[in-house]
Backbone bond lengths (Angstrom), bond angles and torsions (degrees), N, CA, C in turn:
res aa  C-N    CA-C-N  psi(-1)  N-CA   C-N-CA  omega(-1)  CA-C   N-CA-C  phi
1 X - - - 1.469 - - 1.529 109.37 -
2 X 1.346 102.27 138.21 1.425 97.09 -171.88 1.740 119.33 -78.51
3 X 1.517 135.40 166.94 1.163 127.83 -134.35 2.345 96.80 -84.43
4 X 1.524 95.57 -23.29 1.250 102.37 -174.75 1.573 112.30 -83.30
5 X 1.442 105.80 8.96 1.941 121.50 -177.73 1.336 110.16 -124.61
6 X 1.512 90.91 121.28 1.312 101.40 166.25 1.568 144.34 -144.93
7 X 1.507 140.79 141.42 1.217 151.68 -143.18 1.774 80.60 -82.29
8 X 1.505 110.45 128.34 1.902 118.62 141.30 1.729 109.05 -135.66
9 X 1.400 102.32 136.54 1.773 113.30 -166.14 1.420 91.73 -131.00
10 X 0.997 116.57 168.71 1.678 138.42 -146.54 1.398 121.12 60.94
11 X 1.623 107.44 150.15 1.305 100.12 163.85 1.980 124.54 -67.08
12 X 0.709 110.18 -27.20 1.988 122.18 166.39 1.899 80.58 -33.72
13 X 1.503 89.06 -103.48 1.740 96.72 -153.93 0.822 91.52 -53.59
14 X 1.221 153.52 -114.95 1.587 139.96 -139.11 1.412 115.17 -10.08
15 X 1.253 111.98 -81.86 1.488 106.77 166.01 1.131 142.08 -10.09
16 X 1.291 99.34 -54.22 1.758 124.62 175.89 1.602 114.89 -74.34
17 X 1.202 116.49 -29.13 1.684 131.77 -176.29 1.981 88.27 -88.15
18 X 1.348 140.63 -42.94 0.637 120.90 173.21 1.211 121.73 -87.68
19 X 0.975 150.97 24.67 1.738 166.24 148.14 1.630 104.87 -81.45
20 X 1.405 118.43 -49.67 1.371 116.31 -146.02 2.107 97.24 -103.44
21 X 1.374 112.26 -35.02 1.267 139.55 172.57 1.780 141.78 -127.76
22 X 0.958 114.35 27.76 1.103 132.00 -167.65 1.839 115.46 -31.26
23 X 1.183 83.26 -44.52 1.991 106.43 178.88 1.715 96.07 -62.76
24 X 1.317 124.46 -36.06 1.205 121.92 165.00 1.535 149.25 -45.91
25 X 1.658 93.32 -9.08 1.328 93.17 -168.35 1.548 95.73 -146.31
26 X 1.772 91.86 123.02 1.216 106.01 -172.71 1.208 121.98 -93.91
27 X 1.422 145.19 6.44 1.541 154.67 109.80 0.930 125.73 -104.53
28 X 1.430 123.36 -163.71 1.489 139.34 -178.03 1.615 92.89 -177.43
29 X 1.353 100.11 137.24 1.917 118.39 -164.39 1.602 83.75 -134.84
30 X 1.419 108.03 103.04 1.442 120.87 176.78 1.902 107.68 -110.36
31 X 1.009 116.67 124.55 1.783 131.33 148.46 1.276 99.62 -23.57
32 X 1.605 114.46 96.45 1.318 89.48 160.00 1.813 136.02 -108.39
33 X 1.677 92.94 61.05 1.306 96.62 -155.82 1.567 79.70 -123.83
34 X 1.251 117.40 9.14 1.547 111.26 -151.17 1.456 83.65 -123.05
35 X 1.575 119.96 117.96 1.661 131.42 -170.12 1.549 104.46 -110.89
36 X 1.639 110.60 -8.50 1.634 103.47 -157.56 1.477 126.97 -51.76
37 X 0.960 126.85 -171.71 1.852 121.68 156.64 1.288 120.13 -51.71
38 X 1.423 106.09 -48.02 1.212 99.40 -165.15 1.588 117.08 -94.32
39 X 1.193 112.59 -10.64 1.619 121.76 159.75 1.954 108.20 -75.20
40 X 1.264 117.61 -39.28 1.493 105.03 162.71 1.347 132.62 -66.44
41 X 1.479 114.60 -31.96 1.803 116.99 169.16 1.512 92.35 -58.17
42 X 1.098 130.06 -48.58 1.550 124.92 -137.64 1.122 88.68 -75.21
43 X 2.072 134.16 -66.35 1.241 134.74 171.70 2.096 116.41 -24.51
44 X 1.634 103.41 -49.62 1.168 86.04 -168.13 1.758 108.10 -71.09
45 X 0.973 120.53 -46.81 1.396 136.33 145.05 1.652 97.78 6.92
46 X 1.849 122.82 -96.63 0.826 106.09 -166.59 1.416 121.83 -83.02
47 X 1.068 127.44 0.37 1.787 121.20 144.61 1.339 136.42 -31.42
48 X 1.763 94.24 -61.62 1.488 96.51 173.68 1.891 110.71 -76.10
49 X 1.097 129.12 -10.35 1.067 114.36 145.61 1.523 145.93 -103.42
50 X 1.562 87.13 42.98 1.416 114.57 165.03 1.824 128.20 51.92
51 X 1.510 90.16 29.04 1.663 101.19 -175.38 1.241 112.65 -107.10
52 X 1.797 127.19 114.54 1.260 134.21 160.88 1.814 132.64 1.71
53 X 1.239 132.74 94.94 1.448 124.21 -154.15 1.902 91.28 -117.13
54 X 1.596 93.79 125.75 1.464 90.55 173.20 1.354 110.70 -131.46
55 X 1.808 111.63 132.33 1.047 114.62 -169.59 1.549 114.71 -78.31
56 X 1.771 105.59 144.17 1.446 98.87 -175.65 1.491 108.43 -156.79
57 X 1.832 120.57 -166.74 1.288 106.94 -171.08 1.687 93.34 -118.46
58 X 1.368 106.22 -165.90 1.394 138.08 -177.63 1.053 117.61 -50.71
59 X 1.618 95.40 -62.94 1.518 118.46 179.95 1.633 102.93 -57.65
60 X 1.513 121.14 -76.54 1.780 116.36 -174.86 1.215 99.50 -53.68
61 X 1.082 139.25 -57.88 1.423 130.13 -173.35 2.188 113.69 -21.30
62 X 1.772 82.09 -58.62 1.472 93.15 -171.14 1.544 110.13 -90.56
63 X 0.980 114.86 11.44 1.562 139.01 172.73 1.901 90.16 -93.66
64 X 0.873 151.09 -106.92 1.544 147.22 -169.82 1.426 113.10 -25.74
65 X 1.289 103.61 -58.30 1.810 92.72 -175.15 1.667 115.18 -92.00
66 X 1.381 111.52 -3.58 1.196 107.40 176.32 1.327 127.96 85.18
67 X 1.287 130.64 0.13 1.325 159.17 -166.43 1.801 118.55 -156.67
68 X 1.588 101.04 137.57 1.407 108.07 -160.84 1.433 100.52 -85.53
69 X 1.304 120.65 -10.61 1.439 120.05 -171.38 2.044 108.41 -87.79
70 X 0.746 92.12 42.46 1.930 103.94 -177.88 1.692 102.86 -75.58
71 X 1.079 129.17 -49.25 1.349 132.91 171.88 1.203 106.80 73.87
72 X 1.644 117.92 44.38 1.377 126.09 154.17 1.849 93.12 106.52
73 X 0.979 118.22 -42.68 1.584 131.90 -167.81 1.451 129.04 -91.70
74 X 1.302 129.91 100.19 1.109 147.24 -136.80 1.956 99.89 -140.10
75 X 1.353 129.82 92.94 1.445 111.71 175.31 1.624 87.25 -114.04
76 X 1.418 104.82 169.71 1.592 148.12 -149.36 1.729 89.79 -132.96
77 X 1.714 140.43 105.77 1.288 110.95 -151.82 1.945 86.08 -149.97
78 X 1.232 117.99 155.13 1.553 102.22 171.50 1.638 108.01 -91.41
79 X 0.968 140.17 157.69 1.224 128.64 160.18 1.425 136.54 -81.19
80 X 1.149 107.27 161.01 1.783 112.47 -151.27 1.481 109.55 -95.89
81 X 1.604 105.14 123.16 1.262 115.67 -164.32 1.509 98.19 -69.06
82 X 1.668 105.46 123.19 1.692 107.44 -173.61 2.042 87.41 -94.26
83 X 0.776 102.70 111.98 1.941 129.83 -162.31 2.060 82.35 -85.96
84 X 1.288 102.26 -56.64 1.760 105.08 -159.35 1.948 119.85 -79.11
85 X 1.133 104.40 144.63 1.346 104.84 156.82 1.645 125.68 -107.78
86 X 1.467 91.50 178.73 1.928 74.92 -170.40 1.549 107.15 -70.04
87 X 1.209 137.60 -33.15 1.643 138.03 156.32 1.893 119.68 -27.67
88 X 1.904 92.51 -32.88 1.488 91.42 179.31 1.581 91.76 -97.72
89 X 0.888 141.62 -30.71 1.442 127.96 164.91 1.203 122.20 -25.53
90 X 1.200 114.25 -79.57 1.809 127.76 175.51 1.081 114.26 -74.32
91 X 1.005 128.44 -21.46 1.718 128.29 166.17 1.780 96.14 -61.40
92 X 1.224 135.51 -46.26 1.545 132.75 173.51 1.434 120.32 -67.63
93 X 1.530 88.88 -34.47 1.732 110.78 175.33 1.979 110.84 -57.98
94 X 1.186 102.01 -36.91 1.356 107.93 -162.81 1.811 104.34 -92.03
95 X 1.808 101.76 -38.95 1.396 92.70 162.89 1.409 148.43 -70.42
96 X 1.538 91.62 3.05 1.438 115.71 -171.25 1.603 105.01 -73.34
97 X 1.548 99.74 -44.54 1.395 134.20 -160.95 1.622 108.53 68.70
98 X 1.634 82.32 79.22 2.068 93.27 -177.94 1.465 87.78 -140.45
99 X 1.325 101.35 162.30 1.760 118.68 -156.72 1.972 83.65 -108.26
100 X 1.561 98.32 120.79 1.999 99.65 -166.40 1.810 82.84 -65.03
101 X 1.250 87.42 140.94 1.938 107.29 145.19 1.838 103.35 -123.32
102 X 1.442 104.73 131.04 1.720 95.34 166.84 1.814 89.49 -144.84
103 X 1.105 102.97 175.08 1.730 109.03 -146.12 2.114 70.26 -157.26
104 X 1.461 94.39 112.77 1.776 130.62 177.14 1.502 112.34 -113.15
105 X 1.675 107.75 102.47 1.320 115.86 -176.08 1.600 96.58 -103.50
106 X 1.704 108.75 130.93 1.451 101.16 -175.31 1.825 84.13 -133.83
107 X 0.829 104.18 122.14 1.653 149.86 -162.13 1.230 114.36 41.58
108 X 1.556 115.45 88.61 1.583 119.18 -176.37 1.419 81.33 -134.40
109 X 1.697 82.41 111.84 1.539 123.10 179.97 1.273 120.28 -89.65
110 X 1.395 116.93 -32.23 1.706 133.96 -166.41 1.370 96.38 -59.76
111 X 1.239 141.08 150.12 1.388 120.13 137.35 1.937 127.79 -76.08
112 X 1.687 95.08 -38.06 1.635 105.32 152.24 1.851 120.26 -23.93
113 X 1.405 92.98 -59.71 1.621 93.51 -179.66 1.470 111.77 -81.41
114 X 0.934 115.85 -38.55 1.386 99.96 -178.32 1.514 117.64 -66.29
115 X 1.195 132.31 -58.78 1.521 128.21 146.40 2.017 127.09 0.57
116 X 1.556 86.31 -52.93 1.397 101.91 -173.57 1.558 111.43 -88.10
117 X 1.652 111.69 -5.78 1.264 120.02 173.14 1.390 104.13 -102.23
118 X 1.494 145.95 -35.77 0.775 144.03 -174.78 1.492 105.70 -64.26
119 X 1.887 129.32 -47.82 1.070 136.49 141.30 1.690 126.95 -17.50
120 X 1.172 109.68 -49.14 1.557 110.42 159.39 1.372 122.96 -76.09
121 X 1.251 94.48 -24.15 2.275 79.45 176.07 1.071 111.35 -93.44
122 X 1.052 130.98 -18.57 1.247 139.21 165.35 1.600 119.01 -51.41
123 X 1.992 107.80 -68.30 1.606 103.18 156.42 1.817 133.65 -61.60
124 X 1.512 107.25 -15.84 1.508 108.58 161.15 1.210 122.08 -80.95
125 X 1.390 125.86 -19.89 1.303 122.92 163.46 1.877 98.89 107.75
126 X 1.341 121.59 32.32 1.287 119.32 -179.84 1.276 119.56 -84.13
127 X 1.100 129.67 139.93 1.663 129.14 -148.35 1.614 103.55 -94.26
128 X 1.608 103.44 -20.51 1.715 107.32 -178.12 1.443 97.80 -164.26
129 X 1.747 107.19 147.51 1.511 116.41 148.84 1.302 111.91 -93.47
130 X 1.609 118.58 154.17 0.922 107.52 -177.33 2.106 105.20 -140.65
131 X 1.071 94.86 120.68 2.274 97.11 -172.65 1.566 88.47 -133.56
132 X 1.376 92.33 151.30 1.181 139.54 171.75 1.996 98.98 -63.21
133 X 0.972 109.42 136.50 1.989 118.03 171.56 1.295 104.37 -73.84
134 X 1.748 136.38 -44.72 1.165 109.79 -153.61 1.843 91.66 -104.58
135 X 1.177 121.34 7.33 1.468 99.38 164.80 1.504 115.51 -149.16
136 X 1.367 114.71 64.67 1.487 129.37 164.72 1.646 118.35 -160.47
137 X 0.844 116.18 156.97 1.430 126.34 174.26 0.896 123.34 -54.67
138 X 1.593 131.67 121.98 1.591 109.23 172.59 1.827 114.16 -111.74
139 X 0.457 118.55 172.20 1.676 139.28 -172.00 1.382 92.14 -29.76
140 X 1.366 110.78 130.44 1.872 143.76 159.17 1.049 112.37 -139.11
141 X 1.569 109.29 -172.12 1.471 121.53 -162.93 1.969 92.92 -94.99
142 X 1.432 112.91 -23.91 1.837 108.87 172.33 1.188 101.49 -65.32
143 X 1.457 120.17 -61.40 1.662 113.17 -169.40 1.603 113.98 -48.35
144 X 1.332 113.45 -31.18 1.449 109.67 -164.69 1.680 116.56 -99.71
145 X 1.598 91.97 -9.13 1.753 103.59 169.08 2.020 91.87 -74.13
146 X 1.402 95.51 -56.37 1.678 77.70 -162.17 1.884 126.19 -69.79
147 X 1.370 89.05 -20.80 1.857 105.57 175.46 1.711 103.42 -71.73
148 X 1.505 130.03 -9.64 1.410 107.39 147.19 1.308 104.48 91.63
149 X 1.464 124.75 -6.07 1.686 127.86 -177.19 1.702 110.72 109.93
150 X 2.127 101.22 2.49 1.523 99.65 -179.69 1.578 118.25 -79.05
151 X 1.504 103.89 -19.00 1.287 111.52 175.89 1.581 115.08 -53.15
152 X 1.308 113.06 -29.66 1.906 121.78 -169.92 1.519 88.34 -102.55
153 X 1.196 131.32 0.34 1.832 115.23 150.83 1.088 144.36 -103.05
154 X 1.593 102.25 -24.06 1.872 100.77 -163.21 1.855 73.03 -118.61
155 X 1.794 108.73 148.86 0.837 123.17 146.33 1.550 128.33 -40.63
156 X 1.202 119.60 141.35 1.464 131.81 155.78 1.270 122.93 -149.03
157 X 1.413 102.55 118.88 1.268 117.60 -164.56 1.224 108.36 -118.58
158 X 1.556 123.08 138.09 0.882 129.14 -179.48 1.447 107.08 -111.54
159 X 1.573 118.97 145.30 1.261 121.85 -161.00 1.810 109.02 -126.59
160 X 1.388 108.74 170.49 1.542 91.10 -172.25 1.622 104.96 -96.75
161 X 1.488 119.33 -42.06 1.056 127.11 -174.77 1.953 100.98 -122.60
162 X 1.436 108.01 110.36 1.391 118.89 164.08 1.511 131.17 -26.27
163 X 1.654 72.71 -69.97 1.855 91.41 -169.07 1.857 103.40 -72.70
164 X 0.767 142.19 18.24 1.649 145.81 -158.63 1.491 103.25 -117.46
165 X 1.954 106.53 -56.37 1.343 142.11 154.79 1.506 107.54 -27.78
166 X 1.741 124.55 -67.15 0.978 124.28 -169.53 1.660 106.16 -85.55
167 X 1.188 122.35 17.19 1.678 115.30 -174.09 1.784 77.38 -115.66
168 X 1.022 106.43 -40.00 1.982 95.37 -165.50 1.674 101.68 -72.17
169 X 1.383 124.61 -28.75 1.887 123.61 -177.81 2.160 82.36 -80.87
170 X 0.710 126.93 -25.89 1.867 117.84 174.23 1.526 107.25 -66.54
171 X 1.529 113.28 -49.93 1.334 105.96 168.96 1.393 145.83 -68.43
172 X 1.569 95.68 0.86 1.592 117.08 175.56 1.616 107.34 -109.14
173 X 1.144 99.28 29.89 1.942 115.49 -163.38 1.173 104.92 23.19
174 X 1.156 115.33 67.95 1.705 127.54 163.54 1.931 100.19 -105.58
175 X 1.345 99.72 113.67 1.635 97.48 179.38 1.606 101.66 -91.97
176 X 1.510 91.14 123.68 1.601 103.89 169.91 1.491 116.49 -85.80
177 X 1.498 117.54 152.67 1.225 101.98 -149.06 1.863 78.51 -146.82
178 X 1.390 120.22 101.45 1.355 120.74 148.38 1.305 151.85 -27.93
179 X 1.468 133.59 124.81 2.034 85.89 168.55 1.466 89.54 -126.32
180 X 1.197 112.48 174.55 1.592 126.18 -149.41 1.755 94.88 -167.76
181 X 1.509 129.58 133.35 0.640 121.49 144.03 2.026 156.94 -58.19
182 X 1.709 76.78 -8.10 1.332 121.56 -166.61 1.725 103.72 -80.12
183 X 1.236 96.26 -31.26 1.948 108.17 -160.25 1.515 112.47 -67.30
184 X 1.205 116.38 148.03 1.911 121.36 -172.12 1.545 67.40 -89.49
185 X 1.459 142.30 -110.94 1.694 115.66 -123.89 1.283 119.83 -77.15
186 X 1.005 101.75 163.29 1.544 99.43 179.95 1.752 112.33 -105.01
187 X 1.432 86.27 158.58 1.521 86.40 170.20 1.414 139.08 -64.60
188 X 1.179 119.00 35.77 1.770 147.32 166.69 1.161 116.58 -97.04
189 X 1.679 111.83 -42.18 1.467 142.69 -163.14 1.609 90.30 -65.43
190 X 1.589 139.91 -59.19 1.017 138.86 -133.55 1.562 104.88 -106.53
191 X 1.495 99.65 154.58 1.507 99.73 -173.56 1.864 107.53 -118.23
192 X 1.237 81.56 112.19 1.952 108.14 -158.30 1.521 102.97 -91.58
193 X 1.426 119.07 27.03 1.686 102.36 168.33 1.238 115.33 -83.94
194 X 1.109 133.90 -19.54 1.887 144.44 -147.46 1.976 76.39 -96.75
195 X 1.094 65.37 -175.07 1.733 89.63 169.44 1.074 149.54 -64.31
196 X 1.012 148.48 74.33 1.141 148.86 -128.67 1.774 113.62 -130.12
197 X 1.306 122.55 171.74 1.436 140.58 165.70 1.480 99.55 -160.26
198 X 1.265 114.95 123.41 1.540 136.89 171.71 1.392 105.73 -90.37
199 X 1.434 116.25 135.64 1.270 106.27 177.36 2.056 102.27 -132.23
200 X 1.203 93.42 137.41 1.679 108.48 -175.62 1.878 94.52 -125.02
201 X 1.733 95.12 145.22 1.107 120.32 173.24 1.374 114.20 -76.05
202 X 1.437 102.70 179.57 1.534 111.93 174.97 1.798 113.60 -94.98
203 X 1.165 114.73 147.41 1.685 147.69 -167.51 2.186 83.75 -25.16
204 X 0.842 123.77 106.22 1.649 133.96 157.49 1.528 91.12 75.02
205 X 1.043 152.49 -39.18 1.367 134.28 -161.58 1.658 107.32 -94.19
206 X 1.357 119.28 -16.60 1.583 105.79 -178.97 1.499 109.96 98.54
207 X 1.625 99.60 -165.67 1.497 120.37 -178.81 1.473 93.29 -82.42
208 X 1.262 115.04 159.96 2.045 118.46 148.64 1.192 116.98 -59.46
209 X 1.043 117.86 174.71 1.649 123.79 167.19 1.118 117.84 -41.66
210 X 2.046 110.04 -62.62 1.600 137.22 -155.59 1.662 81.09 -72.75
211 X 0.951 128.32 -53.89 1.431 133.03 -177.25 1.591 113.61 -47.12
212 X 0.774 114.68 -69.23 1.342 107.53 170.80 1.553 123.93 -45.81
213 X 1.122 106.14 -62.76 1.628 129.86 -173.05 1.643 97.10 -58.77
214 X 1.825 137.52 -45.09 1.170 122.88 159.92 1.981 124.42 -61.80
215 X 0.901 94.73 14.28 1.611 81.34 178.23 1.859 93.36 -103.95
216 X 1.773 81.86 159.00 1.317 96.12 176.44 1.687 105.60 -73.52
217 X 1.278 139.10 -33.54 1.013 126.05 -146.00 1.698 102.69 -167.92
218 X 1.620 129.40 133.79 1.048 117.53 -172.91 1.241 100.97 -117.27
219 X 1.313 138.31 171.34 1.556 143.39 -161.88 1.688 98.82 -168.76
220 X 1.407 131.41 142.51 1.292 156.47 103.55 1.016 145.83 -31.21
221 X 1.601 126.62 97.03 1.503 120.95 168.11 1.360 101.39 -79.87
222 X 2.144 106.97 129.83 1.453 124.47 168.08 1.591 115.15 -58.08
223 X 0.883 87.86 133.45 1.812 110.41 -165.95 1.415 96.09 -112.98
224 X 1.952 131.28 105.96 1.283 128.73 -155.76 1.533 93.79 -100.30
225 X 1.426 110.97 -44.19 1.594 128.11 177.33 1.386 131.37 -42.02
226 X 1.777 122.43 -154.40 1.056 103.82 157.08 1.426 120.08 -107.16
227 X 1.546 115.89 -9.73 1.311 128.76 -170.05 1.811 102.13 -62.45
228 X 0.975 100.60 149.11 1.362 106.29 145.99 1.301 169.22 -168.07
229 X 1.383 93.55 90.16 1.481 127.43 173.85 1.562 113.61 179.97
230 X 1.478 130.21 179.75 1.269 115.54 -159.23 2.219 90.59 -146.26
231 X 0.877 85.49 140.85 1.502 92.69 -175.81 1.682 106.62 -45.12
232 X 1.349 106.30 141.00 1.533 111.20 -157.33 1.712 94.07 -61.11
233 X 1.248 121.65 -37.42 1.690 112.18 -169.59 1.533 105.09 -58.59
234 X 1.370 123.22 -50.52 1.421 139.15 -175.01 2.023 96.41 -46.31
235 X 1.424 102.95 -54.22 1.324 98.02 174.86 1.544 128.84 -41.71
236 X 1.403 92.64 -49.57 1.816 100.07 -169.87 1.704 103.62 -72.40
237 X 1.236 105.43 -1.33 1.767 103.72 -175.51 1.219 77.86 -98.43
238 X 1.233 152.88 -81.48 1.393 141.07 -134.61 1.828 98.59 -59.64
239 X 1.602 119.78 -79.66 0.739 104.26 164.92 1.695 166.17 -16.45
240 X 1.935 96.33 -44.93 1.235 107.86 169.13 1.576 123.13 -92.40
241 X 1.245 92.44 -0.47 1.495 101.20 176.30 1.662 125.79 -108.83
242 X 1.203 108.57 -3.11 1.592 142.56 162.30 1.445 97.57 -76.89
243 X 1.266 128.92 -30.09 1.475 125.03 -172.00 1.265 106.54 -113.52
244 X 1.323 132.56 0.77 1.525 124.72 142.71 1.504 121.19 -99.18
245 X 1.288 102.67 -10.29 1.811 103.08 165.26 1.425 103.40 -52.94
246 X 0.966 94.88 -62.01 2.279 114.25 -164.09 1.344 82.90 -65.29
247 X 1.037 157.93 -11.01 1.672 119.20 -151.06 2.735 85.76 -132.74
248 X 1.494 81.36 -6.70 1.611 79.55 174.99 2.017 98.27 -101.30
C-alpha cells in the first residue's frame, strides 16, 4: 500500500474519519452477514456521506487490516495531511486563550498503549501528544482501532530530538512535569492549572536519563498495592485528569 494509503477498522475510527473527513476515504469493506443496529446506522451513515460500501467476509475483512478484531468494518482511507507543528499547536493554543496541557511519551513502543493514550488526551482535553521518532510508535491502523477516532483529533507529533522539545515547551514557561517512581511528591502535591506538559516513560523501563534530568520537576503516583507501577495509559489518565480536576 502506498505510503499516502491507509487501512482504519472499527466502528470508533471509521466513524470518526467519516465525520471529520469523509472525502477521505475511498472504501469501506463491510460484513455483509452482519444486519445489526448498529452495523445499519453506520451503513446509512456512510451513504449519506456518499462513500463506496463493499460487501465482504470475515476472512478478507481480517485479511486487509491484519487483525480479527475489525468488527465488520474495514475502510481503504488516504492519510491526513498533519499541516501543524507543535509551535503551531500552541501558537492556536495561546490564541484560543487556553492554558496548554500536552502529555510527552518518551519510548512508548506498544501501539495498544499508545492508542489508549491518545484516547486519554483526547477525553482530558490535551491539546497535543508529543514522542520522540526514533523510539515510539507512530500511527497504524492498531493504534487508531484502539484510540476510538482520538487518533483523527489530538495532535501527535513526532519529534526528532526530545530533550530540545522539552527545553523549547520551558521557554514558553510551560513547566514540564515528570513522573518517576523514584519522586518524594506526588502528583496530588502539585498545582496543575498553569501550563503544563506531563511526561511518562516507556512500558517498565521509564523516562531516559536526558529525560528525566530535562524536566522541571518529577512527581509519583501512590502505589497502595503490591504492584509497582501502573500501565503507562492508566498513567496519563490519572495524571491528565488530576489536571482537569484543578483547572475545572
Amino acid at each position: 500500500m502506498s505510503a499516502n494509503k491507509q487501512i482504519l477498522f472499527g466502528f470508533h475510527a471509521v466513524t470518526v474519519r467519516l465525520k471529520t473527513s469523509a472525502g477521505s476515504i475511498s472504501e469501506i469493506h463491510i460484513d455483509a452477514t452482519r444486519r445489526d443496529q448498529r452495523m445499519r446506522q453506520f451503513v446509512e451513515r456512510a451513504r449519506e456521506a456518499g462513500v463506496k460500501l463493499i460487501d465482504s467476509d470475515d476472512e478478507r475483512l481480517a485479511k486487509l487490516c491484519g487483525n480479527s478484531r475489525h468488527q465488520g468494518v474495514v475502510a481503504r482511507v488516504s492519510a491526513l495531511v498533519q499541516h501543524h507543528s507543535l509551535d503551531d499547536v500552541l501558537d492556536d493554543v495561546d490564541s484560543a486563550g487556553a492554558t496548554p496541557l500536552v502529555l510527552v511519551l518518551d519510548g512508548v513502543t506498544d501501539p495498544h498503549n499508545l492508542g489508549a493514550c491518545l484516547r486519554v488526551a483526547d477525553g482530558a482535553g490535551a491539546h497535543a501528544v508529543v514522542a520522540p521518532k526514533d523510539h515510539a510508535v507512530g500511527l497504524n491502523a492498531t493504534v487508531a482501532k484502539v484510540a476510538s477516532g482520538a487518533a483523527e483529533t489530538v495532535p501527535y507529533l513526532m519529534v526528532t530530538n526530545l530533550a530540545r522539545t522539552l527545553n523549547e515547551l520551558k521557554e514558553r514557561e510551560i513547566w514540564v512535569i515528570g513522573t518517576s517512581d523514584q519522586a518524594e511528591k506526588s502528583i496530588y502535591d502539585l498545582d496543575l492549572k498553569g501550563p503544563i506538559a506531563i511526561v511518562l516513560g516507556a512500558e517498565g523501563e521509564g523516562m531516559r536519563a536526558l529525560t528525566a534530568k530535562t524536566c522541571d520537576e518529577l512527581v509519583r503516583i501512590p502505589m497502595q498495592g503490591a504492584v509497582e507501577s501502573l500501565n503507562v495509559s492508566v498513567a496519563a489518565g490519572v495524571c491528565l485528569y488530576e489536571a482537569l480536576r484543578q483547572r475545572r
